[in-house]
C-alpha positions, 0 to 999 in steps of 0.5 A: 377685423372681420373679412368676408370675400366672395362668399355665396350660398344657394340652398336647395340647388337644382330644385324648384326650390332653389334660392340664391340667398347671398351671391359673390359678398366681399366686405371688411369690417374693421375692429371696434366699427359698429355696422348696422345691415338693412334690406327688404325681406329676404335680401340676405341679412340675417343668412349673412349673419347665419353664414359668419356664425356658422349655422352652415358652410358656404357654397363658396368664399372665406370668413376670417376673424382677426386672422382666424379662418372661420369658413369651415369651423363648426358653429360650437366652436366659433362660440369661444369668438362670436357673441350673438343675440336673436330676435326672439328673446326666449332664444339664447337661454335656458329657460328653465335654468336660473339667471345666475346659472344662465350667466355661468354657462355666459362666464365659462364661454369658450373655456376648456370643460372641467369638474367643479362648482359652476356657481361660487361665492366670488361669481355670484357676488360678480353676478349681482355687480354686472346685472345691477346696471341693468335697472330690472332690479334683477340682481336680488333675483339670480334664483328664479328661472329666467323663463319665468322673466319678461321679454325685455327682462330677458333680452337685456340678460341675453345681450349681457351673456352674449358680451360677458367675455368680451367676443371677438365679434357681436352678432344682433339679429334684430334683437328688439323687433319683438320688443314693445316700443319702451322696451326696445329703447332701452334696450337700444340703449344698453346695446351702445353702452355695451359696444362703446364700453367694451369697443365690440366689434358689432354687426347688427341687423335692423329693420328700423331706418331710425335706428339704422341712422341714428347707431353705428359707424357704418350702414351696409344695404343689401337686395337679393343676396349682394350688398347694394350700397355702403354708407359710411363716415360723412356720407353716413352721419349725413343720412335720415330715415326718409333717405333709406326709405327713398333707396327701398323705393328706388330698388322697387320702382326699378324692380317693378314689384307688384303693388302688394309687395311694394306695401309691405316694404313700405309698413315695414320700414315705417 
């Protein structure tokens, strides 16, 4: 379970600079739930997730993840309970490392640093078993940089590596917005293998109203740093794409946002 309660961040406080990135957020994710965050641009989503990863300390409020207290726990060692995967495939990896080194470094996660081979016999044997599923046809090619593979090649090995060991908690940041429309399917596709599979307890950050509807247990919308609505149960399986978009038009209208701006909300949740 994943408990956020009061937590606000500002950066560059009492500058012309200054930006209220999350204001007062409470919310409780239970274990196993699979959560889907949508918002407009810059309403918070992916600084909530920065904050629960660790990338900085909130100004106020508490992160609790299955009874531990990650508030002021340094990003590298929150590593041993959270698995993320970014937007950009090329983040994540090591790029001029191999795959089957990449999925080293994925399977000693959290593990207390020692001298020894990192690639034996047994591990890359367990190697070949866990990509064949992928159908990339990758598990005949552990030796080749994994820079040198495709974006969704590499996508897919990430979110593999991030639920290596299973995390105490999975963070997707948009994971297929850089994707072609193919490649994020199946991508897409992987993601609900991997989270039904394991049970993973998943945050997921989408600008896709289709994906927001059609995945998950539980649909979280922010505006301006606060959660605006939360869909969950029937109320959640109920909704469609178009009843999102109405709310993003609600919040619009009610917020009088210029013309321009109002058009670049509406391109990009189609």
């Amino acid at each position: 379970m994943l408990e956020i309660k009061n937590i606000s961040k500002t950066f560059n406080p009492d500058t012309v600079s200054e930006v209220k990135s999350l204001s007062d957020i409470s919310c409780t994710i239970e274990a196993e739930s699979f959560v889907v965050l949508v918002g407009t641009n810059g309403s918070g989503k992916s600084t909530l997730l920065n904050a629960i990863a660790g990338n900085f300390f909130p100004d106020r409020g508490t992160i609790v993840l299955d009874g531990t207290d990650l508030t002021k726990m340094p990003e590298h060692k929150r590593a041993k309970y959270i698995g993320r995967v970014f937007q950009n495939p090329f983040s994540g990896t090591a790029p001029d490392m191999t795959i089957a080194e990449n999925l080293a470094l994925a399977a000693k996660r959290g593990a207390s640093r020692s001298l020894g081979w990192a690639l034996t016999h047994t591990l890359t044997g367990e190697f070949r078993e866990r990509v064949r599923p992928l159908n990339m046809e990758l598990e005949d090619r552990l030796d080749s940089p994994i820079g040198k593979l495709s974006g969704g090649q590499r996508q897919a090995l990430t979110l593999l590596m991030a639920s290596w060991i299973k995390p105490k908690l999975l963070l997707l940041d948009e994971h297929t917005a850089a994707l072609d429309p193919k490649t994020a399917g199946t991508v897409i596709r992987m993601t609900e293998e991997i989270v039904n599979r394991e049970r993973l307890t998943t945050l997921m950050v989408t600008h896709s109203m289709q994906q927001a509807v059609s995945m998950g247990t539980r649909i979280l919308m922010m505006h301006k740093g606060r959660i605006v609505h939360d869909f969950k149960g029937q109320e959640k399986r109920r909704l469609k794409a178009a009843d999102l978009l109405a709310l993003f038009d609600d919040i619009r209208k009610k917020e009088l946002i210029d013309p321009a701006a109002a058009e670049m909300i509406n391109q990009l949740y189609v």
